[in-house]
N, C-alpha and C positions, 0 to 999 in steps of 0.2 A: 180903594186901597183899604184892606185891614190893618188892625193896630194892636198888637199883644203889648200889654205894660205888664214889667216885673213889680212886684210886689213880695213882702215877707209875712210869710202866716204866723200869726201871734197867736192863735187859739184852735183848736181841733172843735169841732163840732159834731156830733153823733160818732157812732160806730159801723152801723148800713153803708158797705160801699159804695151802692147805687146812692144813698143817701148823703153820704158823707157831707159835709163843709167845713168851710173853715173862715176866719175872719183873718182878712191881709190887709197890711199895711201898706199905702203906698206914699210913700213920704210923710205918714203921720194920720193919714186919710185911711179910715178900718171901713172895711166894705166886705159885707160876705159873699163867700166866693164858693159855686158848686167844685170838688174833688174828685166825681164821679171820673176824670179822663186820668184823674193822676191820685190814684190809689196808693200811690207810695209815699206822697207829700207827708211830710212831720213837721211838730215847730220845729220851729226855727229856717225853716227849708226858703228859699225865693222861688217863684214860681210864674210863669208868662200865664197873664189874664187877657182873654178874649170875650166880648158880652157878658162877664160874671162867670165863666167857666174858667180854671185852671187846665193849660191843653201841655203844659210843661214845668219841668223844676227846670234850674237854672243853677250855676253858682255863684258864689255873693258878686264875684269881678264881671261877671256879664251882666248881672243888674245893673251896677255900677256906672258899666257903659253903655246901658242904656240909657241909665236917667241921662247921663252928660246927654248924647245925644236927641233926648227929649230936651232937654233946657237950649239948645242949640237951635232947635227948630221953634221953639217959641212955647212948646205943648206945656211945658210947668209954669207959664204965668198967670198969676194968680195964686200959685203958691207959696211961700216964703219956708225958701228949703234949703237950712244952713249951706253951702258950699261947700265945708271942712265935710259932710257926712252928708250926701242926698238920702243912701237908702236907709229910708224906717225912721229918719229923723222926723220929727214932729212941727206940723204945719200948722201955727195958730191962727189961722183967717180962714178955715173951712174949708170944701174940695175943691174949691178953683176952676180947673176946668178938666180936671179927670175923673172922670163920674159921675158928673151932678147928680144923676137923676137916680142911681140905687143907693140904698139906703146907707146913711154914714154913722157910725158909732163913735159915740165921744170917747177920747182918754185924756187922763191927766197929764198935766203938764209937766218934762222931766223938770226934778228941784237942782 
């Protein structure tokens, strides 16, 4: 089974379509993500990640329900992802278990 997780891009990356990236949030967890299938992506946009490719945008209420439905199946433990706000809310114990293994970018922590 595949597994697309939304995510919200907080930064544009190059101008080269083929090129393009972008760095998404996914609960707090920034992971860059190729743009090349979704050329139309802008900040602020949510977007379904598959292997580090964005294959779709989404709107904010379908990310929404996906995270619930990821927290339901167990896929966000390890994350500490306020309730009141899963998406783009900021997870201070690192990536848990949605992407170990590319590469994570620190952000500060909202004041």
């Amino acid at each position: 089974m595949c597994l697309a997780v939304p995510g919200k891009v907080v930064e544009i990356v190059g101008d080269d379509p083929l090129l393009r990236s972008a760095k998404v949030s996914f609960a707090g967890v920034i992971k860059l993500v190729s743009l090349t299938c979704t050329p139309e992506a802008k900040l602020g946009d949510y977007v379904l990640v598959h292997v580090g490719v964005a294959i779709s945008t989404i709107d904010p209420e379908d990310a929404e329900l996906t995270f619930r439905y990821l927290r339901e199946m167990g896929e966000l433990d390890g994350l500490d992802v306020p309730p009141e706000h899963q998406v783009g809310a900021v997870a201070p114990n690192g990536p848990g278990r949605l992407g170990a293994s590319a590469p994570t970018f620190s952000t500060p922590a909202p004041s």
